[in-house]
N, C-alpha and C positions, 0 to 999 in steps of 0.2 A: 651587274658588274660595271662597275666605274673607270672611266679614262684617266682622270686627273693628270693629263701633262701640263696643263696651260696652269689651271689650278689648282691650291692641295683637296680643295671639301668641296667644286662646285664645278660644273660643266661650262665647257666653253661655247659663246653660241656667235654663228660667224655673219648672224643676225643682227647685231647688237647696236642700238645709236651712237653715231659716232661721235667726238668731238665737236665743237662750233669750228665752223669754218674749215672743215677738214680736205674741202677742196684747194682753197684759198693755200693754204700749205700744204699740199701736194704739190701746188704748181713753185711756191716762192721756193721750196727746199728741194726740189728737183727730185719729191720722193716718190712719180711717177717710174723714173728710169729704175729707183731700187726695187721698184715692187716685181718691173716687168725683169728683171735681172734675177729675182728670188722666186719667181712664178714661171719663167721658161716656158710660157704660152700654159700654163697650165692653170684655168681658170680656177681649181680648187686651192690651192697655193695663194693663186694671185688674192683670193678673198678672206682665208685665211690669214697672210699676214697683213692687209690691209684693215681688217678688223683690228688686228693688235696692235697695229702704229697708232690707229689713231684714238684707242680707247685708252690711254696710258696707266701705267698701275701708281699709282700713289702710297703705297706700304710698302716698306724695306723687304718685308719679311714674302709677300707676295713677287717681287719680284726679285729676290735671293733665291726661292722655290724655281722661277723658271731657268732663271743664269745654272743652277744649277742641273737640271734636264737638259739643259743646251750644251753644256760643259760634258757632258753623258754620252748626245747628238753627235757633236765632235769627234769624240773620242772612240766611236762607235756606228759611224756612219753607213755603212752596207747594212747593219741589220734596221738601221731606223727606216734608209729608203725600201728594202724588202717590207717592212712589217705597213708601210704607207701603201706601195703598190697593190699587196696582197687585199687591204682593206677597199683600196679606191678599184679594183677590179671586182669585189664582190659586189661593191653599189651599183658597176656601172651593169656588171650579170641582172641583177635585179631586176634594173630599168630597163633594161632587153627585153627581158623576158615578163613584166608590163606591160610594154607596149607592143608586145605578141600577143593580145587580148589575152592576158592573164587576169584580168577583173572578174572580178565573181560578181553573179546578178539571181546567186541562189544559196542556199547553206550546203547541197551537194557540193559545189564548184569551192567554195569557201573553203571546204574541208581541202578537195583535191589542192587547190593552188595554195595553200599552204605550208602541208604537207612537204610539197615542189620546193618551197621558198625553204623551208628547216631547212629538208635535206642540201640544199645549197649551202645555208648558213653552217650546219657541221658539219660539211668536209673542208669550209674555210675557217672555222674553227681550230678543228686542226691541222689543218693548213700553215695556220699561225706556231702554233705551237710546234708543229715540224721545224718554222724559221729559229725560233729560240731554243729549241734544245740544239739545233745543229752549229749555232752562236758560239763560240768563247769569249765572247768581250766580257771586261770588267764592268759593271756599273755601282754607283755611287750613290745616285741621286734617290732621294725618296720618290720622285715620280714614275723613274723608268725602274726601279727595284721594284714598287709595290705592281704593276702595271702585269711585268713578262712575270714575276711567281704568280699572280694568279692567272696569267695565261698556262701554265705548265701546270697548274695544282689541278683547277676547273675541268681543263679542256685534255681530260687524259686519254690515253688509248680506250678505256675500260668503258669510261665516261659516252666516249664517242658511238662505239659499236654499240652498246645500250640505247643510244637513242637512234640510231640506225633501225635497230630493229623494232623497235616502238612504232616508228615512221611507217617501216614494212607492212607492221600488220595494219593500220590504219588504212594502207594504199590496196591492200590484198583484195582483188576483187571478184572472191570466191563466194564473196554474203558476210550481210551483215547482222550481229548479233543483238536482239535486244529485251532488253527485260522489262515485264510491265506488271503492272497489278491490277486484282480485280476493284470498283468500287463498289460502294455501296448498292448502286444500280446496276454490276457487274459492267458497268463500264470501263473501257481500260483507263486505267493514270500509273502516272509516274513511270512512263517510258523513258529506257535507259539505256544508250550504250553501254554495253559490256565485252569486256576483254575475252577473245576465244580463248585464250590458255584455260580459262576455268574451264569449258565445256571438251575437256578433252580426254575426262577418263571415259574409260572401258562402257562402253553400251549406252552412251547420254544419245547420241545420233538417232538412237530409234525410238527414243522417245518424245524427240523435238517435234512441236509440231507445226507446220506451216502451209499458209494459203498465198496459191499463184493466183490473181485474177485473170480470165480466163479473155481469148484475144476481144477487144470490141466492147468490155466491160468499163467503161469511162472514170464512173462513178466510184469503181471499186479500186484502179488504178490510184486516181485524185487521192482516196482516202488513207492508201497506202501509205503516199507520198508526203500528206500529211503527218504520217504519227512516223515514220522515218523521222523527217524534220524534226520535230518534237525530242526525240530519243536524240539527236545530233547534232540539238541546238548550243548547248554545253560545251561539247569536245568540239564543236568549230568555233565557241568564242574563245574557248584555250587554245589551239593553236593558230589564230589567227594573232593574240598578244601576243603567244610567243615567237610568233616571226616577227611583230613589230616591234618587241623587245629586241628583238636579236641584229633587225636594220637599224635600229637607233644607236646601236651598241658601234656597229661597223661604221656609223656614216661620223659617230663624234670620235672613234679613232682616225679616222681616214684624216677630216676635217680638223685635230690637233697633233697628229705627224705632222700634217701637210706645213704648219708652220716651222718648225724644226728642219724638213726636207729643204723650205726655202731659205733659210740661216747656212744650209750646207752648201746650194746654188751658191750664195752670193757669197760667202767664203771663199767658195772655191773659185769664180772668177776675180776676187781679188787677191789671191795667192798666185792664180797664174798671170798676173802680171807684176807682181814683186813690190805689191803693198802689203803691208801688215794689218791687220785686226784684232782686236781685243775684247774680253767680256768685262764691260765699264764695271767700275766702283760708284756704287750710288749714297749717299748722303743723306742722313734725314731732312725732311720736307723744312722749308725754309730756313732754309743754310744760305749760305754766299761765299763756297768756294767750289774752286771751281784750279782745277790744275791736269793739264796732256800733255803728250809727246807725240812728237808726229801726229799731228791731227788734220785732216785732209777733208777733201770733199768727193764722197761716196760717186755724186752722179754724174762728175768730173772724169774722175777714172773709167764708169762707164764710159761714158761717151767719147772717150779721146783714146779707151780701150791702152791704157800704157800708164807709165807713173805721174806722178804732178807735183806739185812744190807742198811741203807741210809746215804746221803751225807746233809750236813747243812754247808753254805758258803755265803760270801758275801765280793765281790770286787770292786772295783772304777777304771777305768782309768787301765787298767790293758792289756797289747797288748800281751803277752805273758803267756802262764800256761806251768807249765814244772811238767811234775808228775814221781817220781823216787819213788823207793821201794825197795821191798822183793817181789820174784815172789807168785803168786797166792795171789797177796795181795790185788786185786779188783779196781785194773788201768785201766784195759781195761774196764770192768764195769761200771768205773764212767764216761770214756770218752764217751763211748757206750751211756748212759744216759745222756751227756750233746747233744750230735747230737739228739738224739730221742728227747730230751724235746726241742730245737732249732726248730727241723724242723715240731712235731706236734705245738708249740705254734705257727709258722709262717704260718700254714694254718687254723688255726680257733680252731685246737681240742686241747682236753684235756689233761693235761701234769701228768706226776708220778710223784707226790711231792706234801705235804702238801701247799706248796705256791712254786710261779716261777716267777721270774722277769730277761726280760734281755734285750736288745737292740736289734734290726730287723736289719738283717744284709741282704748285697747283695746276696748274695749262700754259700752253706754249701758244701764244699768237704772233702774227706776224702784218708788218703794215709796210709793205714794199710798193714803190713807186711803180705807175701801171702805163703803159702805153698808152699815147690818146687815142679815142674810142670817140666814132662820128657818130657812132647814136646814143652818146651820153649825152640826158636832159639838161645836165648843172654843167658848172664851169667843173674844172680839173680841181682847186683847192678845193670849194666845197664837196668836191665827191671824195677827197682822201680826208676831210672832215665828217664825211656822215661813214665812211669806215671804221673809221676812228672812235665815232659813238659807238657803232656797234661791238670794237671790241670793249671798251669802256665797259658797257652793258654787261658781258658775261664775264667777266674777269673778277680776279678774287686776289687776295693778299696771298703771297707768294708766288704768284704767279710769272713770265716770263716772255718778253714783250720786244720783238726784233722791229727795227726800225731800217728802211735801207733809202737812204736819198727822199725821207717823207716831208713835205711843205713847203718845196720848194719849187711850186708852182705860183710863188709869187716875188718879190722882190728879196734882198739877203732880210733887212731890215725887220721886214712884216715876218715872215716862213722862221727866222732866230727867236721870234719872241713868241710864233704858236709853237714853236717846239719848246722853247724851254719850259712853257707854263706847265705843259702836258707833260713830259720828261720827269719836267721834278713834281709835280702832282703823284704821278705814278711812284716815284721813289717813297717819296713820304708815306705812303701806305702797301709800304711792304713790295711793292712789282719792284725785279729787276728786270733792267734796260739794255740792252745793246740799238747803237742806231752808227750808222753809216751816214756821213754826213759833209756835203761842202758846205755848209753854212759857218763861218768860221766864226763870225759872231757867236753863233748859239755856243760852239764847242767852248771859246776862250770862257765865257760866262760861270765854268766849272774848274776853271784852272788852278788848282791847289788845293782843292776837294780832297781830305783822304779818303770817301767811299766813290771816288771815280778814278777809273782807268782809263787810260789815252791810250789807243794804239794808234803805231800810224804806214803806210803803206809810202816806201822809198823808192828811190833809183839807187843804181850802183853807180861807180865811179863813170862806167862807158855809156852812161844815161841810158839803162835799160830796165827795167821793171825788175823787182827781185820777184815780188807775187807772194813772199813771209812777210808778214808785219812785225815792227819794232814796238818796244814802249818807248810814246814819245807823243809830248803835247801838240797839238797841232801847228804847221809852219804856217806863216802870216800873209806870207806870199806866195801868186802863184805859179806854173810851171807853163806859162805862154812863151818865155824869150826861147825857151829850151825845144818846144813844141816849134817854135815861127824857124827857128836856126835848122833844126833835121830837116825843116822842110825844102828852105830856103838855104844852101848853104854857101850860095853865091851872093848874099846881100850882105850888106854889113848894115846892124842896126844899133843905136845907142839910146839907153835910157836918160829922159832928161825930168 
């Protein structure tokens, strides 16, 4: 029996190689706070959706399959956290009662500890299927439709007590039955466990015949024990699959709720604070548009636990975003919020904003300017230079390329002209850009581009930060008299 929530035709594994640099953008897009927000200390969850952020899906149709379980999730949430719990408390049963020396180091023990394990397995079996018949939610989705009917078709009442009693008689430790033949040497072969039901009409008991060996008899014991073995070499490697069947079954439901479970977490703390979320609209792979409402920063509202300022935009055809301002004017924020809304809409989950539409691009990297670091070998430019090769290196056409404050660890002059080379290198072959940038040289260099967008971060009239960026080229000058005057508002000072 198959899970298929994450995928329609192939299992999810929370194994899986992640992305290049999938650290590196955990830290620039603040999607540590998201995870620990959708994980609630639950290290199943936490790796569960950390495997999905960062392995992103690249097919419309792959990831219309999971929005559409997630829309399911939503809709339906107490029976997905029961059917999660239910799962992730048979694994943790398991692993109890493993590490209660449930190991076999014999085929008798093999048999009994498995036996142990079924019968665990089908009273959570239906266990499950108690949770879904006692369910009325609607579902929709080809994943959670196909999922709970063959929970309720499989795992019947009928179903169940059948293999209960299966289990019973294997446990029964009244004797065991077995069948053997003579060979040609009258030696025995082909010993066989046999089901007692057969040996149960009228007068078979007086005919059975059988040897105790007798106390102190070693040899005869040993030999017992051997052709036992033999006879229950079979039925202990069937059900020994079939309880690993049956843990692989529980730990990759457990293991694809558990993402869904954390889409509900972090919904739901950004509901109780009175932001909106949405299930983005995605675009076939190398596209260039890109258009939201209210679009915010995820780990923003974490962390400030309350609402924040949002971004409302819409572009076409656009290869280039150039965002200049006024410091602390919420550049880095909105960049921060376009990778997060980029890289949860491209694994299935939920994005911060009233609505999101944008194009599925190849990979998401990011080249954010890094604190100085006393045991860096190189200067500051050449280490955001050998960064900078590296992402070079894994990057592909279409792909999606955040810049924040990068080169400008050297003079305007030099840091304008290694960014533009790189910038429009990148453009020309298909990456689109976003970069955060004082370099005003670099920015004016693209001024009347129609595949570049300017945005730019303002003050209001009482000289105070709005923190939404405008469209708007960059301004030429910069915001010291205004910075020297708040500070100083007893000097008078005159530009000459």
């Amino acid at each position: 029996m198959n899970v298929n929530l994450m995928f329609k035709d192939s299992d999810f594994a929370t194994n899986s190689e992640l992305c290049f640099a999938y650290d590196t953008l955990k830290t620039d897009f603040e999607l540590r706070k998201v995870l620990d927000a959708m994980s609630k200390e639950d290290e199943v969850i936490y790796a569960s959706c950390e495997t999905a952020l960062f392995t992103p899906l690249k097919s419309l149709v792959d990831i219309s399959y999971r929005q559409e379980n997630l829309k399911d999730a939503l809709g339906n949430s107490t029976l997905v956290r029961k059917l999660y719990q239910a799962a992730y408390d048979t694994v943790l049963t398991k692993s109890k009662m493993w590490n209660a020396n449930l190991r076999a180091n014999n085929l008798n023990s093999t048999v009994y500890n498995a036996v142990r394990l079924l019968e665990l397995y089908i009273d959570n079996l239906e266990n499950l299927r108690l949770i879904v018949d006692a369910d009325d939610g609607i579902f929709k989705s080809e994943g959670f439709s196909n999922l709970l009917a063959q929970i309720q078709e499989e795992f019947s009442s009928e179903y169940c007590n059948k293999a209960r009693d299966l289990l019973g008689e294997v446990r029964n430790k009244s004797g065991t039955f077995i069948e053997v033949k003579l060979g040609s040497y009258l030696q025995g072969i082909n010993y066989t466990l046999i089901k007692k039901g057969k040996l149960s009409f009228r007068g078979f008991f007086r005919n059975v015949f059988s040897y105790t060996p007798e106390g102190g008899d070693n040899a005869g014991t040993k030999e017992m024990n051997r052709k036992y073995s033999i006879a229950i070499n079979d039925a202990a490697n069937a059900l020994a699959q079939s309880a690993d069947h049956l843990e692989a079954f529980f730990r990759q439901l457990r293991d694809e709720m558990a993402f869904y479970v954390g889409c509900l977490n972090l919904g739901d703390f950004l509901s109780s604070v009175g932001m909106e979320y949405c299930i983005p609209t995605m675009l076939p792979l190398k596209g260039f548009t890109r258009e939201y409402t209210d679009l915010y920063d995820v780990g923003l509202v974490l962390m400030k636990k309350s609402k924040v300022d949002v971004n409302t935009f819409r572009s076409e055809d656009k290869h280039m975003y150039i965002i200049t301002g006024v410091n602390q004017g919420g550049k880095t924020t909105f960049v921060r919020s376009m990778g997060q809304a980029q890289m949860m809409g491209q694994c299935g989950m939920l994005v911060g904003a009233s609505s999101y539409s944008s194009s599925i691009v190849d990979g998401v990297y990011s080249h954010f300017r890094k604190e100085e670091d006393s045991t860096m070998e190189s200067g500051k430019l050449e280490e955001e230079l050998i960064r900078m090769n590296d992402i070079v290196e894994n990057l592909h056409p279409g792909s999606l390329v955040f810049f924040n404050e990068s080169f400008a660890a050297t003079n305007e002059r030099e840091g304008s002209e290694i960014h533009k080379q790189i910038a429009s290198a990148l453009v020309e072959n298909e990456v689109e850009v976003f970069t955060v940038t004082h370099l005003v040289t670099f920015a004016l260099n693209y001024s009347g581009k129609i595949d570049v967008e300017f945005l730019r971060a303002e003050r209001n009239r009482n000289n105070k930060n709005v923190y939404s960026l405008i469209q708007g080229e960059p301004k030429t000058f910069s915001f010291d008299v205004e910075i020297f005057k708040s500070v100083f508002k007893d000097v008078d000072i005159k530009l000459t």
